[in-house]
C-alpha positions in Angstrom: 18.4 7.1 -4.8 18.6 9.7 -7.2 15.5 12.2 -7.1 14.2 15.8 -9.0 13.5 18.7 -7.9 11.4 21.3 -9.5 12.4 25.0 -7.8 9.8 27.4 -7.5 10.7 31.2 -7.3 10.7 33.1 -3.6 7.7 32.5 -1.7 7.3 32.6 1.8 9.5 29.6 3.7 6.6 27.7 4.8 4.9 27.5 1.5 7.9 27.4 -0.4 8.7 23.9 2.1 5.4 22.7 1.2 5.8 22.8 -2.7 9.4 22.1 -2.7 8.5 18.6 -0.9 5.1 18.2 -3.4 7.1 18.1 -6.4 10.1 15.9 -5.3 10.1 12.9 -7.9 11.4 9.4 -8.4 11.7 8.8 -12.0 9.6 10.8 -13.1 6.7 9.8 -10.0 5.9 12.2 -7.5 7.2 11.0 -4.2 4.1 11.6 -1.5 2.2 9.0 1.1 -0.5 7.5 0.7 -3.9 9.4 0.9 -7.4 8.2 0.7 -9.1 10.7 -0.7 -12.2 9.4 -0.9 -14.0 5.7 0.1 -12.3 2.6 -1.7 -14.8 0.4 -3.1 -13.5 -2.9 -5.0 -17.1 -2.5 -7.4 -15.3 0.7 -8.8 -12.4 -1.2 -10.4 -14.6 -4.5 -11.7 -12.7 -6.2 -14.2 -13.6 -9.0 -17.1 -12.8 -12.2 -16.2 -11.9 -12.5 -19.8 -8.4 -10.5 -19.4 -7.3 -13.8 -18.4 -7.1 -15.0 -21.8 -5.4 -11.9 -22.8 -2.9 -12.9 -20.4 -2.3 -16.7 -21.2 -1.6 -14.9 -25.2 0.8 -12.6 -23.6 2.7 -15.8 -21.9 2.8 -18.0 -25.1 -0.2 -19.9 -24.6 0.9 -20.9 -21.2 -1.2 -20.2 -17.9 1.7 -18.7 -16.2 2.9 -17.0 -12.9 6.0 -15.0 -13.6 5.8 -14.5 -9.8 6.6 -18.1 -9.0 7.8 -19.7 -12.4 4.9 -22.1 -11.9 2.9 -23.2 -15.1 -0.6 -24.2 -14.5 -3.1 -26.9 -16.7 -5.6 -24.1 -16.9 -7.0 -20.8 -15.7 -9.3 -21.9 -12.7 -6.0 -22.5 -11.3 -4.7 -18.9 -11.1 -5.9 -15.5 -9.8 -5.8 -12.1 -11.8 -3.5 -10.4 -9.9 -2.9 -6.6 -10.1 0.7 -5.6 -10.5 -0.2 -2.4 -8.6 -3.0 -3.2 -6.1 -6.5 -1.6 -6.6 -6.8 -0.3 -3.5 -2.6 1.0 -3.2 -3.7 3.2 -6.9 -6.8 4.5 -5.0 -4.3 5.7 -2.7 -1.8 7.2 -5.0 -4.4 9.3 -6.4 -7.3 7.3 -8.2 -9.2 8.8 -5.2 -9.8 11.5 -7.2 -10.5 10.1 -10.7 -13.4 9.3 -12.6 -15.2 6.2 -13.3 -13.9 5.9 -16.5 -10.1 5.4 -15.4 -10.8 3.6 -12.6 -12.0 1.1 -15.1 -9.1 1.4 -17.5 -6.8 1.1 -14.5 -8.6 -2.1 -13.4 -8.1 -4.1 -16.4 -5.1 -2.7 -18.1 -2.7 -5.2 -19.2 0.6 -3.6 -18.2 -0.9 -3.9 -14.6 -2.4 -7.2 -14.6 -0.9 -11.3 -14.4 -2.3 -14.1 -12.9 -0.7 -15.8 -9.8 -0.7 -18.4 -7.8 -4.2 -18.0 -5.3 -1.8 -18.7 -2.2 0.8 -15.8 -3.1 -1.9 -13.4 -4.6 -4.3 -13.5 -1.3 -1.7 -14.9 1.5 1.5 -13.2 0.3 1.3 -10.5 -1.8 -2.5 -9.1 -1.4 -2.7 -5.3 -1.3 1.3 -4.6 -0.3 3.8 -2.3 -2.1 7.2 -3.4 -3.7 8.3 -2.2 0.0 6.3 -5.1 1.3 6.6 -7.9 -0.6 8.5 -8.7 -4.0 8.2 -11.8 -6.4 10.7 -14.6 -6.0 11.1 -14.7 -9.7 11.2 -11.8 -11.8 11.9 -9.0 -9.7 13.0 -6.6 -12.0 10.2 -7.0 -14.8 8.1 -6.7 -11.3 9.6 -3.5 -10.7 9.8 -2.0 -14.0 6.1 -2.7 -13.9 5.4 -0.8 -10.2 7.0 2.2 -11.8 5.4 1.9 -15.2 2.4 1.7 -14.2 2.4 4.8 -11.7 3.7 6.9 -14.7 0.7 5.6 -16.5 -2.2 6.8 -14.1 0.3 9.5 -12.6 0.2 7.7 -9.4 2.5 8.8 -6.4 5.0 6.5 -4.7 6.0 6.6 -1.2 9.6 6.6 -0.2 10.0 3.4 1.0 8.4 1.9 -1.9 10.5 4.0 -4.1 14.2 2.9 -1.8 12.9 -0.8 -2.4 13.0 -0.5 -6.1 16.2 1.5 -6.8 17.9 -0.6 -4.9 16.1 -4.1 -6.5 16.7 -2.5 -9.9 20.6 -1.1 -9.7 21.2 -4.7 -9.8 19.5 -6.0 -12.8 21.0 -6.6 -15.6 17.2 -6.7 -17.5 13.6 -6.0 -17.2 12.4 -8.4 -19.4 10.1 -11.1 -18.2 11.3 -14.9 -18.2 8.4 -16.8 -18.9 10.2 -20.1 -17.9 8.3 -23.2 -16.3 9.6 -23.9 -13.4 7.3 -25.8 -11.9 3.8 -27.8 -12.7 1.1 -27.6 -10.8 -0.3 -31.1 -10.2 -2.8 -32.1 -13.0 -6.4 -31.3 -12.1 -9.6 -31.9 -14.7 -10.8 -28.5 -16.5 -14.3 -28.1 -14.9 -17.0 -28.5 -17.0 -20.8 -28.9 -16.5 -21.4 -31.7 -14.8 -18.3 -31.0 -12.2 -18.2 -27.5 -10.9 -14.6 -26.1 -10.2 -14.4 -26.0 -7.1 -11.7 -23.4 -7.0 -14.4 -21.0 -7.7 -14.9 -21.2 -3.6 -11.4 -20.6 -2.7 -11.3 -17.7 -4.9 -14.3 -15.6 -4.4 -16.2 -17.5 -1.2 -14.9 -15.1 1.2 -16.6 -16.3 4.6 -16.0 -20.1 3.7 -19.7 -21.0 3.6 -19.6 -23.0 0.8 -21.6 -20.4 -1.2 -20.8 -17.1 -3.2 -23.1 -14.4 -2.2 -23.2 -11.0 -4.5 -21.5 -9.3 -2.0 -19.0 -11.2 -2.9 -19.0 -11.1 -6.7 -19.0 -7.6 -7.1 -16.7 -7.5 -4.4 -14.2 -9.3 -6.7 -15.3 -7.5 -10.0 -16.9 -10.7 -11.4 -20.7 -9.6 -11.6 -23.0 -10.0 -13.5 -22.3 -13.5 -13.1 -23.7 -15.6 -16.2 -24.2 -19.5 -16.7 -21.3 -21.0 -17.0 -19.2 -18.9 -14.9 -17.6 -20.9 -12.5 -19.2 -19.2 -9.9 -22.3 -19.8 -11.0 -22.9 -23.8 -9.5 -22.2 -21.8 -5.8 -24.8 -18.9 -6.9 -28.2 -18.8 -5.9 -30.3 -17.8 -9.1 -33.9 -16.6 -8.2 -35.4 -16.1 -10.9 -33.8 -18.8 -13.1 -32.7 -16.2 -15.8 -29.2 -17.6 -16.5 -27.5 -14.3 -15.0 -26.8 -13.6 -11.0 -26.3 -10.7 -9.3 -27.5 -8.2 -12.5 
């Protein structure tokens, strides 16, 4: 793995070690570990639940999982999944940023693509490219990782940044195949009279059969309006139309 250096003058060896090591890059990403600067909270990178049609666009109209090849009848089949997790950018230095990028980062589109709910929260979740890589396309995958660290100037550990050189010095492209590979079994689009019941696998956290605030903003989906399909599982006290304002 090929990395930079940026020398700095004649200081004193043990500072001169220290910056030496802070400015050793991997394509142009500063190599470091992790550091949680300050508290994650998920509330801080909320998202619109509409990115997901900004998605389905990107794919051609199809509700698609480049991680799995796996086409999908419609979107309350899929999770938004972050390229880079929230919580792995907090660590690579959106510890220290604003409110403002912590909201572009959570719903920009060169970070973001839906997945199957099994790989998102069983598989992949929060890991690095060191942890876990897609079955199908690795190497848009990758190009992504590194993309989107350059992006938010986001540091890379080593082992994340080993794992990619090595996935990408054998890929011939980058570019995203957005091939069905698979169909998920047909299942109605919910509508009024029959909530979607996926809503509780995807943000009923303790299995209750409800979905509590907590839980919404824990997932970036509140305020959660009529309609949603959270809503049917949402207790609404004062009958307004929108939970958790």
């Amino acid at each position: 793995m090929k990395t930079g250096r940026q020398w700095i003058g004649v200081l004193p060896f043990p500072l001169f070690v220290i910056l030496v090591q802070a400015q050793e890059t991997y394509r142009g990403i500063r190599i470091a570990p992790e550091y949680r600067c300050s508290p994650y909270d998920p509330a801080d990178y909320a998202y619109p639940q509409s990115v997901e049609t900004r998605l389905v666009d990107e794919y051609g109209g199809l509700v698609y999982s480049p991680y799995t090849g796996r086409c999908f009848d419609h979107r309350g089949q899929t999770d938004i999944e972050h390229i880079v997790a929230r919580s792995e950018a907090h660590d690579g230095g959106l510890c220290s940023a604003d409110a403002a990028i912590r909201r572009a980062f959570s719903r920009d589109l060169l970070n973001l693509t839906l997945a199957d709910p099994h790989v998102n929260r069983h598989q992949k979740s929060t890991r690095d490219a060191a942890e876990w890589m897609p079955g199908m396309n690795a190497c848009w995958f990758a190009e992504r990782v590194l993309a989107v660290r350059r992006k938010y100037g986001l540091t890379i550990d080593r082992a994340e940044a080993e794992a990619v050189e090595k996935l990408l010095a054998g890929c011939a492209s980058t570019e995203i195949a957005v091939v069905c590979r698979e169909r998920m079994a047909s299942v109605p689009e919910p509508s009024a009279d029959m909530p979607d019941a996926t809503a509780l696998s995807r943000w009923d956290d303790n299995g209750n059969g409800r979905i509590t605030c907590a839980e919404a903003h824990r997932h970036g989906i509140a305020p959660v309006p009529r309609g949603h399909p959270a809503y049917p599982f949402m207790r609404d006290g004062d009958g307004d139309g929108v939970v958790c304002e």
